[in-house]
C-alpha positions in Angstrom: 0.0 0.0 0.0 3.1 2.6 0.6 4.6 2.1 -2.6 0.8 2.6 -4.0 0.6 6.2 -2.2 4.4 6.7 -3.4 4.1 6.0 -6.9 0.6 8.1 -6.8 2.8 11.1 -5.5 5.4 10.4 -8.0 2.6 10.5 -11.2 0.3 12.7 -10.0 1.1 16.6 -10.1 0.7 18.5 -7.2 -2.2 20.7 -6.3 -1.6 24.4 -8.0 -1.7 25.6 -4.5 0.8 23.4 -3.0 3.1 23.9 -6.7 3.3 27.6 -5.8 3.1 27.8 -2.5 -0.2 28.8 -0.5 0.2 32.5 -0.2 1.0 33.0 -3.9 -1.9 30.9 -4.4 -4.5 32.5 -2.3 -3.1 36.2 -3.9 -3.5 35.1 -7.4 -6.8 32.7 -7.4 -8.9 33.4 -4.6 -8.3 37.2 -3.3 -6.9 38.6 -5.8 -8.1 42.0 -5.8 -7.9 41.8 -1.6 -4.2 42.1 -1.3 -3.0 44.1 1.4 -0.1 46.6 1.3 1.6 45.3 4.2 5.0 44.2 5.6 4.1 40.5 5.4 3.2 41.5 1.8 6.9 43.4 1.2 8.4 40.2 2.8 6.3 38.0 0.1 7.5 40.2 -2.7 11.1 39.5 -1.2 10.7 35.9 -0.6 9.5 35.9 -3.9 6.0 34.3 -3.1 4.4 36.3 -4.7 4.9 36.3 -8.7 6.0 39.2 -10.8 2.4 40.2 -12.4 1.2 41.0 -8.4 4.2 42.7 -8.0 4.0 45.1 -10.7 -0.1 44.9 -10.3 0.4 46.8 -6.2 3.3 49.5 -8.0 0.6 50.4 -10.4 -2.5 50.2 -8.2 -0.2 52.8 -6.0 0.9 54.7 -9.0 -3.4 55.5 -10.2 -3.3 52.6 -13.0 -7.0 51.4 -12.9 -8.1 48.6 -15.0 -11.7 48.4 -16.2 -13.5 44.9 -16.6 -11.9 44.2 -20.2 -8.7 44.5 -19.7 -8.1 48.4 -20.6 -6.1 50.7 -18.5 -6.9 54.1 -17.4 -3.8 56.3 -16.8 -6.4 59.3 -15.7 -5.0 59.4 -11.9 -1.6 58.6 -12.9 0.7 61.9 -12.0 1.9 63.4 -14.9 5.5 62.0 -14.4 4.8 59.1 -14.9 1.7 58.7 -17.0 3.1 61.0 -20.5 6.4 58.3 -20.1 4.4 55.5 -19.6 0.6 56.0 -20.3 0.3 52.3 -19.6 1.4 50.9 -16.7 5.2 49.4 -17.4 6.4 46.0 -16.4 8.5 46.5 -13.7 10.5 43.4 -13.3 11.9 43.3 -17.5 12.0 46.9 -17.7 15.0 48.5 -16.5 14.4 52.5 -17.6 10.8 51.8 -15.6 12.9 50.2 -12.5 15.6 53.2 -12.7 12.6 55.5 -12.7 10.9 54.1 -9.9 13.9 53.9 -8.0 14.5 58.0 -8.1 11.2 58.4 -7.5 11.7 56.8 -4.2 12.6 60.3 -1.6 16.0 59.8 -0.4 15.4 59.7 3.1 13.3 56.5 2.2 16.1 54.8 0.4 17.2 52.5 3.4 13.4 51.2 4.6 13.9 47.8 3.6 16.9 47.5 6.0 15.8 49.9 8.5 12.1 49.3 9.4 12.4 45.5 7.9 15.9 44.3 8.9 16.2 43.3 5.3 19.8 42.1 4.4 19.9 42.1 1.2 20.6 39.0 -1.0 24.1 37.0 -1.1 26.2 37.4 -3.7 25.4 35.0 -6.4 21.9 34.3 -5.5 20.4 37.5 -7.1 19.8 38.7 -10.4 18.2 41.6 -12.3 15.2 40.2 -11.5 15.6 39.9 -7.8 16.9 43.7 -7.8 14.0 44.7 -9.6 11.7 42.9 -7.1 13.8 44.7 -4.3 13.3 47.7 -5.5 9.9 47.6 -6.1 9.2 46.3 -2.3 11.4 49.7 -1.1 8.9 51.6 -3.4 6.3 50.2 -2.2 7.6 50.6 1.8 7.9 54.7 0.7 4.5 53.9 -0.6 3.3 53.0 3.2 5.5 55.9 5.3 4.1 58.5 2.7 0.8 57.1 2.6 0.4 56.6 6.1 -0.3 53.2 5.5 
């Protein structure tokens, strides 16, 4: 009976939520538009369990992007900064103009929130790519997003 559950395990994918892990499951199929801007979020983003569409989905949200029912975005409450370079909302994590942007946007005494208010390290040499940075980055935007906000 073991080897029967074994070889079952073996043939049988696993459950999307168990593939991708249950937060990034729960953000992406069952409360999608319910995701809070919080630290346990930043540290998702980090911990990449959250996938690069959410990612770039909060930066937007926070930016003005709105998207109607089919698909179309509205750039309307966008500041003008950002909305005559990018009238739709840029990807993010492939873009790296969009990324530098971003990252100046972010006021200097804000810089440092990922390691000051989060105790974020950074990531080891060798373990990170342009993608991670990009992810990093976006998480210290969105932490500015928060102090300024007063979220």
């Amino acid at each position: 009976m073991g080897s029967a559950i074994a070889h079952s395990l073996n043939t049988n994918p696993l459950p999307r939520w168990l593939e991708d892990g249950l937060f990034a499951f729960l953000v992406r199929h069952i409360m999608p538009d319910l995701l809070p801007l919080s630290t346990e979020t930043i540290w998702a983003i980090l911990n990449e369990e959250i996938d690069d569409a959410t990612v770039n989905e909060l930066v937007w949200q926070c930016l003005g992007y709105r998207c109607d029912g089919d698909g179309n975005w509205n750039s309307a409450g966008v500041a003008a900064q950002w909305r005559e370079e990018y009238p739709q909302p840029p990807d993010f994590i492939e873009s790296r103009p969009a990324t530098v942007k971003l990252t100046r946007s972010i006021p200097q005494e804000n810089k440092q929130l990922l390691k000051e208010k989060l105790g974020f390290k950074g990531y080891k040499i060798g373990e990170f790519g342009p993608r991670q940075t990009r992810r990093a980055t976006a998480a210290n935007w969105l932490m500015s997003y928060m102090v300024e906000s007063g979220c």
